[in-house]
N, C-alpha and C positions, 0 to 999 in steps of 0.2 A: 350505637351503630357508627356515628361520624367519627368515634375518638378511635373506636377499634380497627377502622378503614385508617385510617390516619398514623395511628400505629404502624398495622402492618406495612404502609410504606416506608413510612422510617425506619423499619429491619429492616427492608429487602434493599435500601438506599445503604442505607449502615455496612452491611455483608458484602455487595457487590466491591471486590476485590479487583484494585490497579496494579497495573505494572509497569515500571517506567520506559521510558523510549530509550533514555540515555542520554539525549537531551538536555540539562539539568534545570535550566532556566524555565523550557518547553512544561517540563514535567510540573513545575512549582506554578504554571499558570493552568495547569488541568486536573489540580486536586489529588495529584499523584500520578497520573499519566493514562496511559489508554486502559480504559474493560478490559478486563482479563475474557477471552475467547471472543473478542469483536471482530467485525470487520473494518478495516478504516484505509482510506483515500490519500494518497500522498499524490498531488499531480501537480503539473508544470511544463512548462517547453525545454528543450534541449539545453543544457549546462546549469539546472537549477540545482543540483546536489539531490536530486531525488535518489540515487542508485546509495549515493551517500547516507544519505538518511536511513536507508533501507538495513545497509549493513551495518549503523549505528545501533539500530533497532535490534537486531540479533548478535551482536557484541554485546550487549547490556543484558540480555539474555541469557547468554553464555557465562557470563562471568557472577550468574542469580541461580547457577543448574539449570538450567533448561534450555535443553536443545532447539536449533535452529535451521533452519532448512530454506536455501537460496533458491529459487529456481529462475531461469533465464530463459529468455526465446531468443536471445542474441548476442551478446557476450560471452566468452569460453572461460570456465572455472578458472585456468591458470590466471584469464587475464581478472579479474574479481577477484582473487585473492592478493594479486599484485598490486592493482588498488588499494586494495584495504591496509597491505603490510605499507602504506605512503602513511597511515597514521599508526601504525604501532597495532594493528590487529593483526595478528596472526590464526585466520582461521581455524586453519587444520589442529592447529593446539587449544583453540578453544571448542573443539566440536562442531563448526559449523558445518553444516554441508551444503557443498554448493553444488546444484545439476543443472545440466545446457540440455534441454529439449528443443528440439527442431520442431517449427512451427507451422510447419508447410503444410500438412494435414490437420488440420482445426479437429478432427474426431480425434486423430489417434495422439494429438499432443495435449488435450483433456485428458483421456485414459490415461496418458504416461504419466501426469501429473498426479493425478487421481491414487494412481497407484504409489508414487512417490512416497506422498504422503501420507500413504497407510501404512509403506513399510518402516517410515523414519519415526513415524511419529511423533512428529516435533510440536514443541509449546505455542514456538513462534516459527510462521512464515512469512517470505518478501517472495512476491511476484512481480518480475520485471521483463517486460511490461506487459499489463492486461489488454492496454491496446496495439502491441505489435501482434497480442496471439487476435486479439478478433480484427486484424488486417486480414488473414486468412482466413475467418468466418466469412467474408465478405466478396471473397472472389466466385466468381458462376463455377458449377456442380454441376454434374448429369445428376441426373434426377426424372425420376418416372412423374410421369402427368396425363392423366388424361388417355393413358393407357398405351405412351409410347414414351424411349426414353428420350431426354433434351434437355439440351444445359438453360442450365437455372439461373439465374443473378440473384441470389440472396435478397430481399429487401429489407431499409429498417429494423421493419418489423418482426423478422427473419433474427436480425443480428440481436434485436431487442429482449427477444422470449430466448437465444440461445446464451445471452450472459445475464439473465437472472435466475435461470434454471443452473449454469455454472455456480455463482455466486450461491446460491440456498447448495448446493451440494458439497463446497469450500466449508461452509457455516456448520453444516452437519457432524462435521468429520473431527469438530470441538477445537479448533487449535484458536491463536488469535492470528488473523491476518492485517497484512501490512501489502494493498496493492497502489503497483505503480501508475499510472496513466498519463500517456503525452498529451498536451494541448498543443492546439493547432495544426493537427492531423486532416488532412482534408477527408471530407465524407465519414469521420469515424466520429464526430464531437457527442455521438450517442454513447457511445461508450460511458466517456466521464459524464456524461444526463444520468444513466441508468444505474451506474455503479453509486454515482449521491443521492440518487433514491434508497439505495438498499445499504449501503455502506454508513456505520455509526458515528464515525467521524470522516472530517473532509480538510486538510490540509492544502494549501496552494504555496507551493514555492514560486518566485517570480525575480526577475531583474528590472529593477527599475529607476530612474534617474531621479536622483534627492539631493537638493542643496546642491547640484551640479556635477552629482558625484553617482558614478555606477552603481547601485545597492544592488545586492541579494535579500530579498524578502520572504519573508514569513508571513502568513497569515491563516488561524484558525477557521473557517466557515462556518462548521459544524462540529458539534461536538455532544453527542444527547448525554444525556443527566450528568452534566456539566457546567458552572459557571466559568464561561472563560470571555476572555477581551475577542471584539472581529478585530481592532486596530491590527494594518502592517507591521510589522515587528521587522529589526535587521537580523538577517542571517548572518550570523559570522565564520567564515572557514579556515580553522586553527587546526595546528599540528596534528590535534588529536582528534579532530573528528568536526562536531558541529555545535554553536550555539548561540541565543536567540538573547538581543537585547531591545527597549523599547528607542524611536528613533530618537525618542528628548533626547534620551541618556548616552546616546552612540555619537550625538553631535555638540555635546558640551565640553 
């Protein structure tokens, strides 16, 4: 009975297929890279290379056959592909698709998305960012109560049950996801709580002061059926995109 349980985990560990980020460094410290159809966390505050990383992640996709699909709540496609062609990605020729939904309706920028990604049906998505769309879960609603109508203030709790009902219906739809999340968002820090509850991996980009010098960091949080380092790692931002060395090695 023990060897046969035992077994069977060793197939299903054996089978479970990686894909890599693009990364190359990132990838050779995750066993090969992210689950094939997960969900996984890329967060950080403003100017960490998360948008970056994002379109790393569906470049390395693109160039494995399998399409790719951007979606935005605030930067416009021209300007995202302008970006990207800064390293030598040229999306449009590798298939990516990048779509700008307006965020201002939390129902109907769900559904847009929803639909998005059932007409593209892509391998790999980047959503950027999961916490700019629930800024707008969060603002007050009319809303029936009590048998008259009156504006609501979302709470929490509110925002909590509407992006993990989100997320399981991302998870559904079979693709692997790649969401963004800003830190240090006032009143939103539930966001990145609830999305690393449900989310299979959790990356944190960061800038931080090392040996007296500006770094860009890396570090893995989570990462399930996975052996990987928590150590900060340095983020390095090269011609061509992104990659991760340890700090010994970045300062000898």
């Amino acid at each position: 009975m023990l060897w046969g349980k035992l077994l069977k985990n060793y197939l299903l560990y054996t089978s479970m297929k990686r894909i890599a980020t693009g990364i190359k460094n990132l990838d050779n410290l995750l066993e090969g890279g992210f689950e094939e159809k997960g969900l996984f966390l890329v967060m950080g505050r403003t100017g960490t290379c998360k948008s970056t990383f994002g379109m790393q992640f569906l470049v390395e996709g693109a160039k494995n056959g399998e399409r790719g699909l951007y979606v935005s709540f605030e930067e416009n496609p021209d300007s995202v592909k302008r970006t990207a062609l800064r390293f030598g990605w040229d999306l449009d020729r590798l298939g990516v698709v990048v779509k700008k939904i307006a965020p201002y309706d939390y129902y109907r920028a769900v559904e847009s998305m929803i639909k998005e990604i059932m007409f593209e049906r892509p391998e790999r998505v980047v959503i950027d960012s999961i916490t700019n769309l629930m800024i707008y879960r969060s603002r007050p609603e009319w809303k029936g109560r009590y048998g008259v109508i009156e504006l609501y203030t979302p709470t929490l709790a509110d925002i909590r049950m509407s992006l993990f009902g989100l997320l399981e219906r991302l998870r559904a739809l079979g693709a692997t996801y790649l969401l963004i999340a800003e830190e240090g968002v006032e009143g939103l820090d539930v966001v990145s709580h609830v999305s690393s509850l449900i989310a299979d991996g959790i990356i944190r980009l960061g800038v931080e002061k090392i040996a007296g010098n500006e770094i860009r960091t890396l570090q893995v949080v989570k990462m399930r059926r996975t052996k990987h380092p928590l150590e900060r790692m340095v983020l390095l931002l090269k011609d061509n995109g992104l990659d991760v060395v340890k700090a010994e090695d970045y300062f000898q």
